[in-house]
C-alpha positions in Angstrom: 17.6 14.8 4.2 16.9 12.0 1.7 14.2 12.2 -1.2 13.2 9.0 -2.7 10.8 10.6 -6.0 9.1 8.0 -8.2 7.9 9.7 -11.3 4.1 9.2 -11.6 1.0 9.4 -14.2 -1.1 9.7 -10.7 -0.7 9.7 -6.7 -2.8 10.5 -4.3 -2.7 10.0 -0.1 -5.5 8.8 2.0 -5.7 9.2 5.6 -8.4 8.2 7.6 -10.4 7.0 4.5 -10.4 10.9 3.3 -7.8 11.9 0.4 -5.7 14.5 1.8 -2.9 14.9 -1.5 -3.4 14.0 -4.9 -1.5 14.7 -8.1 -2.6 13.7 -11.7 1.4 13.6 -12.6 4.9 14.5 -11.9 6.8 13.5 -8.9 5.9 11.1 -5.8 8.6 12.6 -3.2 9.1 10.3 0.4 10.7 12.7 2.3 12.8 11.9 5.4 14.9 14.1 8.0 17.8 12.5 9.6 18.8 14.1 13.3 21.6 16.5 11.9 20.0 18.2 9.1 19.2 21.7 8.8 17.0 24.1 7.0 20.2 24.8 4.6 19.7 21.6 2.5 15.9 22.4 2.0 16.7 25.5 -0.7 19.3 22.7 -2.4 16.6 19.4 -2.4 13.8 21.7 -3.8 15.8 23.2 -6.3 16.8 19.6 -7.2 13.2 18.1 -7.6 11.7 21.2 -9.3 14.9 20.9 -11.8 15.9 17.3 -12.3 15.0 16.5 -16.0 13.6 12.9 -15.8 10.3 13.7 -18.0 10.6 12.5 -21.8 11.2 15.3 -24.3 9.3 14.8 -27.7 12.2 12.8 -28.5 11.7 10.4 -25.4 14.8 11.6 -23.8 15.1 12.2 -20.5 15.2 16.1 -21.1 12.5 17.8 -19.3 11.9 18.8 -15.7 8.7 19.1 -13.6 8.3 22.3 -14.4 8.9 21.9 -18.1 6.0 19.8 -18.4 3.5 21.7 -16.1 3.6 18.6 -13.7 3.0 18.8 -9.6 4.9 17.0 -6.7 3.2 14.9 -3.9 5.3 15.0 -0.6 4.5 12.5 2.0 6.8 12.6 5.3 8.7 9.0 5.3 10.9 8.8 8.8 11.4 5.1 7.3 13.7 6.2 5.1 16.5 6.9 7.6 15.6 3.2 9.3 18.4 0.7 9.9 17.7 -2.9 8.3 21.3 -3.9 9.0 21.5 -6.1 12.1 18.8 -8.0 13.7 15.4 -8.2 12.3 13.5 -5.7 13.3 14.4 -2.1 11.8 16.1 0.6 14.0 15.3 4.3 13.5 17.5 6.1 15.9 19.1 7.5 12.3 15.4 9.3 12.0 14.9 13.1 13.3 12.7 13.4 16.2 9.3 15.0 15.3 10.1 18.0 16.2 13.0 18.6 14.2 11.6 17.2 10.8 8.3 18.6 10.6 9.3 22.4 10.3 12.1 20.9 7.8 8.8 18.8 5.9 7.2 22.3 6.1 9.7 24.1 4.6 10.6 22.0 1.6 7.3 22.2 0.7 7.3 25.9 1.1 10.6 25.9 -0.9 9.2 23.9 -3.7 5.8 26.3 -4.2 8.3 28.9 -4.4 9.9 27.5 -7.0 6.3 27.4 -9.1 5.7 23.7 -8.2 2.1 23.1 -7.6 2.5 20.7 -4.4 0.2 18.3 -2.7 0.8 16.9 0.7 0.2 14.0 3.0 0.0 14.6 6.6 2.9 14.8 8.9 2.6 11.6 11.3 -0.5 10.5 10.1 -0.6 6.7 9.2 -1.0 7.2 5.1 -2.5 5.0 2.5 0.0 6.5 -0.7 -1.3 5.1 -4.3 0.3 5.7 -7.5 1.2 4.9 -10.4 4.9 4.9 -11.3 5.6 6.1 -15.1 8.3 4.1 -16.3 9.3 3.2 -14.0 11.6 6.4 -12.8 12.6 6.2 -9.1 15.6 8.1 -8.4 17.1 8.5 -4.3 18.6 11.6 -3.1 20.7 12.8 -0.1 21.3 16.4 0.5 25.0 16.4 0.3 26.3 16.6 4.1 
């Protein structure tokens, strides 16, 4: 799995001219599944988002975590994040997860995360998405689940 989160003042996701997440702040999360992960990296990357202290302290240090600052997470489903730019010049996403195997993993990060206490907004799962936010910083940080 591989988390791209952009720390935001505001997101929101649009599909079919109807808002379907929004957030006011905390983390933007484009979530992608590659073919060979499982639902044992979910537990890890939720803990990691709800946890990872990237939110300015009264100091302006880099101290506090979503959670510390009573923020929320917007997860949009991303297969582009597992897309090949490397040869040729049209992408290649044979490094994606078929439907079928990311959407229960998409599911259950999000469960994961609202266990955690997160308040969590979502995009749809295959829908073509209009995502709009404002990046606070900017703070974008990429994570793979370790293999």
């Amino acid at each position: 799995m591989r988390a791209v989160l952009q720390r935001v003042s505001r997101a929101k996701v649009t599909v079919e001219h109807a808002v379907v997440g929004e957030i006011a702040g905390g983390w933007l999360v484009l979530f992608g599944v590659g073919p060979a992960d499982t639902h044992k990296g979910v537990d890890w990357l939720a803990d990691k988002v709800a946890n990872l202290r990237a939110f300015a302290d009264a100091d302006g240090k880099m101290n506090l975590s979503v959670l510390d600052v009573n923020g929320a997470v917007l997860v949009v489903s991303q297969f582009t994040l597992y897309g090949d730019c490397l040869k040729g010049r049209r992408p290649g996403f044979t490094g994606a997860a078929a439907p079928a195997v990311a959407e229960p993993l998409y599911e259950a990060f999000v469960t994961a995360l609202k266990g955690l206490g997160v308040p969590v907004a979502t995009g749809r799962f295959g829908a073509d998405m209009q995502v709009e936010l404002v990046n606070d910083g900017p703070v974008t940080f990429i994570i793979d689940v370790p293999a």
